[in-house]
N, C-alpha and C positions, 0 to 999 in steps of 0.2 A: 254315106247316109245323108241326103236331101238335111237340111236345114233352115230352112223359115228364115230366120232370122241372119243367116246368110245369106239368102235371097234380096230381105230385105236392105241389107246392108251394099248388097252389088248394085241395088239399083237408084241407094243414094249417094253414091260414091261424090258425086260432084258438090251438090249441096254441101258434105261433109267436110269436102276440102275449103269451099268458100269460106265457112262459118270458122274452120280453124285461122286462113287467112284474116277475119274480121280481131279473135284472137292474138294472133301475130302483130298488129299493127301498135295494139296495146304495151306501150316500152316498161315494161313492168321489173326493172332491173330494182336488183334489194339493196343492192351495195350503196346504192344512192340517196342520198335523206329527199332531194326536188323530183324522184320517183315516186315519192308514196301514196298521192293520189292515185298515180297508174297503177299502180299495186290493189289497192283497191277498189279501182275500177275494173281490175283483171277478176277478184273477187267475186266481185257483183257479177261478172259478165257468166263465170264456173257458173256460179249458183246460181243463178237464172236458169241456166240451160239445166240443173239439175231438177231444178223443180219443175219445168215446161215437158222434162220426157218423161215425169212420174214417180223420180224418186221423192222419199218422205221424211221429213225431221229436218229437212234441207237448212242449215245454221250457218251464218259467218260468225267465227270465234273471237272476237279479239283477244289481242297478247301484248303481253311488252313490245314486241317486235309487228312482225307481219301478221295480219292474218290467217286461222285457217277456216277450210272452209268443212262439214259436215254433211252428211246426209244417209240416209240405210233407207232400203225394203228387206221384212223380216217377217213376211208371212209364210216362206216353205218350210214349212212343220219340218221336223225332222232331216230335213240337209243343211248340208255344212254352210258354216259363215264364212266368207272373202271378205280381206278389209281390204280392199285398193288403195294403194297410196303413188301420187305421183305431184311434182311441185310447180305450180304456174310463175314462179319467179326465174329472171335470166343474170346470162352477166351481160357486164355491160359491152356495149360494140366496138369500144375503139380498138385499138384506130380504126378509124373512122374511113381515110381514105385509100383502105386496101380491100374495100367491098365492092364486087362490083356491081350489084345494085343496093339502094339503101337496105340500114337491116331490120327497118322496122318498115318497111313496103316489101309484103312478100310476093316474091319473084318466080313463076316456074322456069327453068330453061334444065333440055337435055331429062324429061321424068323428074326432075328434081324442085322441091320446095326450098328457095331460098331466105332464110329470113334469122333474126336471131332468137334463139327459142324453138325453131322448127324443130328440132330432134331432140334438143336438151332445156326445156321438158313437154315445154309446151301440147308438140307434136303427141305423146306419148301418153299425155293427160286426155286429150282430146281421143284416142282410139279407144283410152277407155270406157269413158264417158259416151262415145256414140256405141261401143259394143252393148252397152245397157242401155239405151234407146232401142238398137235393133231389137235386143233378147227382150224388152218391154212390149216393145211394139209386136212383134210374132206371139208373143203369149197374152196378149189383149190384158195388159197392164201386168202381168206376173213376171217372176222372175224363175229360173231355174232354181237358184238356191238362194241362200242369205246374203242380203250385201250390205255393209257398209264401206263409206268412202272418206279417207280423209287425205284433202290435200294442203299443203302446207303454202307460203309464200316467201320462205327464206333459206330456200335448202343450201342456195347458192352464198349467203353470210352465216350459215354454223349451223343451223334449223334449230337455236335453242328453245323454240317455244315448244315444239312440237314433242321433243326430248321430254319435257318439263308435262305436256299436256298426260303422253302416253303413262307415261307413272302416274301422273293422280288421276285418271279418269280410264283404270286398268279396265274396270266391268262397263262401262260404256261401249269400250271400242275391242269387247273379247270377240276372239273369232278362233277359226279353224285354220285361218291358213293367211298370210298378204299376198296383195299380187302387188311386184312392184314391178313399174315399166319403163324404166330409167338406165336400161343397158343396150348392150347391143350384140349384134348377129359378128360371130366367130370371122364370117367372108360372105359375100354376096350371094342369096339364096342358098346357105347354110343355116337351116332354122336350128337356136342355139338357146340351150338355159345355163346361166353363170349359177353355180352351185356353190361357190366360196368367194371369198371377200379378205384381205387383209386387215388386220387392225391396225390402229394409229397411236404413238405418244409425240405428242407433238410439245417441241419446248422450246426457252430461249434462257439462253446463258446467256446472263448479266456478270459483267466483270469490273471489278472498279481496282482503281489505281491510286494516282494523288487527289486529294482534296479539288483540285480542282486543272482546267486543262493548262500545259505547261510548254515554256519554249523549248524547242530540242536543243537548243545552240546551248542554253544555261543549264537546264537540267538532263541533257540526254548522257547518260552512264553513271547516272544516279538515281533519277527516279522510272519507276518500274512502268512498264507499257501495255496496258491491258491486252492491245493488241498480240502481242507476242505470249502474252498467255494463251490466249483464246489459240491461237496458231498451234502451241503447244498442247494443248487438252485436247483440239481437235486430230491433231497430229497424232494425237497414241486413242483412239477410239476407234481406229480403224487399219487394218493393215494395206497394205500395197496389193494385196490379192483380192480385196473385199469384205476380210474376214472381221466381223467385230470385233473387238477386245474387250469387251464391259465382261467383268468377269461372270462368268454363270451365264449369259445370255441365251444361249442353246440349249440351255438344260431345260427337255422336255418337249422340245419341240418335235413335230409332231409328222413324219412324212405322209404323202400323199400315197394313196396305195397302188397296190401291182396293177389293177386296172385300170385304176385312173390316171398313168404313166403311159400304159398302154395306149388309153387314148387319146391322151396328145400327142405321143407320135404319132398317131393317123390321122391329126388334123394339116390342113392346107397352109404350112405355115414354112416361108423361107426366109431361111437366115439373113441372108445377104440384101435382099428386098427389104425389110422390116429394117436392118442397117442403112441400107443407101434414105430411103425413101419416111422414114419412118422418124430415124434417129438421127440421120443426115451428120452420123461424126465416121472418124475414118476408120476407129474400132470400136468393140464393144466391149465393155470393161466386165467384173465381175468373177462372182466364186467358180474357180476351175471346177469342171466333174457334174455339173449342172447345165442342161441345156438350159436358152435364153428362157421358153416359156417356164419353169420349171423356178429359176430364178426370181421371176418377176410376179409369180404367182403362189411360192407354196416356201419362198427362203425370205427371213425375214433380213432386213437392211437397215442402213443409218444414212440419211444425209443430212447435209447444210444446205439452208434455201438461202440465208442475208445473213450479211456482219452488216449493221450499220452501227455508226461509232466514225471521229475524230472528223478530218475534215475532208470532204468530198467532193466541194465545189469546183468548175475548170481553173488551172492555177496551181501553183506552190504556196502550203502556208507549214511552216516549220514546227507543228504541236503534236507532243506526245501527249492521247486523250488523257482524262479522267476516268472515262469510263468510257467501254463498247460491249457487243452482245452479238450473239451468232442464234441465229434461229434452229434447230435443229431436231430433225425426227426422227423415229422408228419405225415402219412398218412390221410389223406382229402377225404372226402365224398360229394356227391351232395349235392348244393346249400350252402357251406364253401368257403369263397373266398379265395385263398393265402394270398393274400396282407393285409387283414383283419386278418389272423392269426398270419401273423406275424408279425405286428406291436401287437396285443396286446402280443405272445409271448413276444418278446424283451422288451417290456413295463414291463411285470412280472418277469422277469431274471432282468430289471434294478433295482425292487424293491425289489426283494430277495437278489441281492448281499451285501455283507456284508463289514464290513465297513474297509477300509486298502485297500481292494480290487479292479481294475477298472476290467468290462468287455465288452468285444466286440463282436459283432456277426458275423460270415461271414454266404453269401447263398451259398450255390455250388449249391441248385437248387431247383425253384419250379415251379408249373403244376395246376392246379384243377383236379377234380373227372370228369367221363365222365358215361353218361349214356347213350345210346342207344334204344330209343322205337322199339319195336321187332312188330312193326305195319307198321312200313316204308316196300316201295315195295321189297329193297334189301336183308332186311332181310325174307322177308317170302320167296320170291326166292330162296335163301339160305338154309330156313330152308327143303324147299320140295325138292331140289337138295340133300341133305345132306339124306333127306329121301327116295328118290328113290337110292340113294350107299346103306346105313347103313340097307335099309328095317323096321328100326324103326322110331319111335317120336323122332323127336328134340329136348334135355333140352338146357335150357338158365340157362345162371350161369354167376355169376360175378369173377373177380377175384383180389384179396387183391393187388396185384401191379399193379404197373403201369407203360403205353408204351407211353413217353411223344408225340410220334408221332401222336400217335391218337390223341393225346389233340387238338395238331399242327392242325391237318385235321379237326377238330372240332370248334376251334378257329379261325382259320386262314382262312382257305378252304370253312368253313361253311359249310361241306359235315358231313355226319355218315361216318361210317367203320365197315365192316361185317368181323370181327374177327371170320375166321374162320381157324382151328388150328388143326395137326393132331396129335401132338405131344403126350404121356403119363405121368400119374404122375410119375412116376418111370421110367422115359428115362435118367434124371442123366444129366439134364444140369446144367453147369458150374464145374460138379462134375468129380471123373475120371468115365471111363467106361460108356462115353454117348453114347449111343443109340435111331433107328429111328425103330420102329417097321414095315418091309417090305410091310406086307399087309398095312398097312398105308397111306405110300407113294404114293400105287397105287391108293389105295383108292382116296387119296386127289387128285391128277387127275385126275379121273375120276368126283369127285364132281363140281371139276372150270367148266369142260365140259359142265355139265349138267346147271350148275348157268348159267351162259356167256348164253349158250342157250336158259334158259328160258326167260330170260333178253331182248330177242330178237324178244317175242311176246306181250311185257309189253306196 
């Protein structure tokens, strides 16, 4: 089926790429406080372009944090509303001297968009925002169906504003469905929608010992070493096979089912590749009985990111700390409640610490798991837009993190989200030398097109 607005999109391909390059240049990292100009110059730069192609209500939000940016057209009577959501903030470049060209001058070489932000997210904001230009521009200012857009500027430091906005401004921003465009394609011209997400408890055990830090020579077999706690608490939360030991943890959890087993074994995926190339260690660890995708997408896990605590510096200094703390998380599977986990966590940390010892827990953050039935109308929409681009099957695939947004739109919205993403596994986000694969981009353009449109006769 001829498309207009596919037409029109083929034959701005170029302009399209310039204007995301003018984008790119923009160092709009969040992490940084001497960023935040650029952040709101990146800001300005969205909402500018939103209101030059037509959209209406076009607002910068301010927040405690970053901005976000708004805008909707919501004259098609009776079809469904898309909230777009994608985030114009990046992380930051360094190091700096394993790019090899800068990462905020973007670079094509080999079809590829070099820059930082090109794919995570920048790139992915920008396909949406020109697919409603083109669908504007073919329908001489209309749109196929409802849209509103909200993009955020902080997804990259916790997106608390955005969290915070979607709860109090529930009937502003209701809709039918999000499109989020912050994932990526399974393998190269494999057109791909991520249907599930892991959830997050994220924490850190605080451990204190003596009043204050102590020499080992005088006090060492006397007083108590937070360190060797933390060693020990961590030491029995997990077995040697992978297995958690927080009691109760698996209760309820939720497997993936016979066909969606099915088809990740007929996805393009090798073990030993993903090992060498991927993982770059000599084996792979983890719950026997579970293939690696299987594992990393649908069994929930624990690790340690940091113990910082005592002394670190190059050198020998002889002190048993006062205090240290291990950073540590969960990933969470369907039907595992946060709240439930960690209370019995903190429960099993209280009963492992050992005796001398007090410890404390902080959240920096939790989420649930999200699933997505691939039976809903947006996503079959989806899947046959993504098919008439790609000219193949659509695989559905999960994946091991998680975009607390979606949870947000899930929870909160009580709406799905058609996670669909153009991005590769080897595009090198948050890594140096990220990159947006050109034909990609166009690609993903052309696919909102064709969704938005089908959507229109739903």
């Amino acid at each position: 089926m001829a498309s207009p607005a596919v037409d029109f999109a083929r034959s701005n391909q170029q302009r399209f790429l310039n204007e995301l390059k003018d984008l790119l240049r923009i160092p709009s990292v969040s992490t940084l406080e001497e960023h935040k100009p650029d952040i709101r110059k990146a800001a300005d730069f969205v909402a500018g372009e939103l209101r030059r192609i037509g959209m209406e209500n076009v607002e910068i939000i301010p927040t405690k944090g970053h901005p976000l940016i708004y805008a909707d057209w919501l004259h098609a009577q009776g079809k469904p509303t898309a909230l777009c959501y994608a985030h114009y903030d990046v992380q930051p470049a360094e190091p700096l001297d394993e790019w090899t060209s800068p990462p905020f001058e973007p670079t094509e070489r080999n079809n590829n968009l070099y820059a930082r932000g090109a794919v995570d997210d920048k790139g992915q904001l920008w396909l949406e925002v020109k697919a409603l230009e083109s669908l504007l521009k073919a329908g001489n200012g209309k749109l196929p169906i409802n849209v509103k857009v909200i993009f955020e500027g902080e997804e990259e430091v916790g997106g608390e504003a955005i969290a915070e906005y979607v709860r109090k401004q529930k009937a502003m921003l209701k809709a039918d469905f999000a499109l989020v465009c912050d994932t990526e394609l399974f393998a190269p011209d494999l057109p791909t929608l991520c249907v599930g997400l892991r959830g997050l408890v994220y924490t850190e055990i605080e451990a204190f010992g003596a009043k204050t830090d102590l020499h080992s020579g005088m006090y060492g077999g006397a007083a108590p070493n937070p360190f060797f706690a933390l060693i020990e608490i961590i030491g029995k939360l997990k077995d040697s096979k992978g297995k958690v030991l927080i009691p109760g943890f698996y209760k309820g959890v939720k497997a993936p089912s016979k066909d969606e087993l099915k088809a990740w074994k007929r996805l393009p995926f090798n073990e030993e590749h993903y090992r060498k190339t991927e993982v770059g260690s000599k084996v792979l660890t983890g719950e026997p009985g579970y293939s690696v995708l299987y594992r990393t997408w649908a069994r929930p896990t624990l690790e340690v990111h940091g113990m910082p605590g005592g002394f670190i510096a190059p050198g020998a200094k002889t002190v048993i700390p006062a205090k240290a703390a291990a950073k540590v998380s969960m990933r969470l599977v369907p039907n595992q409640d946060p709240d439930d986990i960690l209370k019995r966590y903190s429960n099993y940390v209280k009963k492992l610490t050992p005796k001398g010892i007090e410890t404390k827990i902080k959240v920096w953050s939790k989420g649930p798991a999200c699933v997505v039935g691939t039976d809903n109308p947006y996503i079959k929409a989806a899947t046959e837009a993504l098919h008439d681009t790609f000219k193949k099957e659509t695989v559905f695939i999960r994946s091991g993190g998680s975009i607390p947004i979606v949870t947000d739109f899930q929870d909160v919205l009580k709406i799905p989200s058609v996670m669909m993403g153009f991005g590769l596994p080897d595009d090198n986000l948050h890594a140096p030398n990220e990159k947006f694969h050109i034909p990609n981009f166009y690609r993903g353009i052309e696919t909102i097109c064709r969704f938005f449109e089908k959507l229109e006769g739903k």
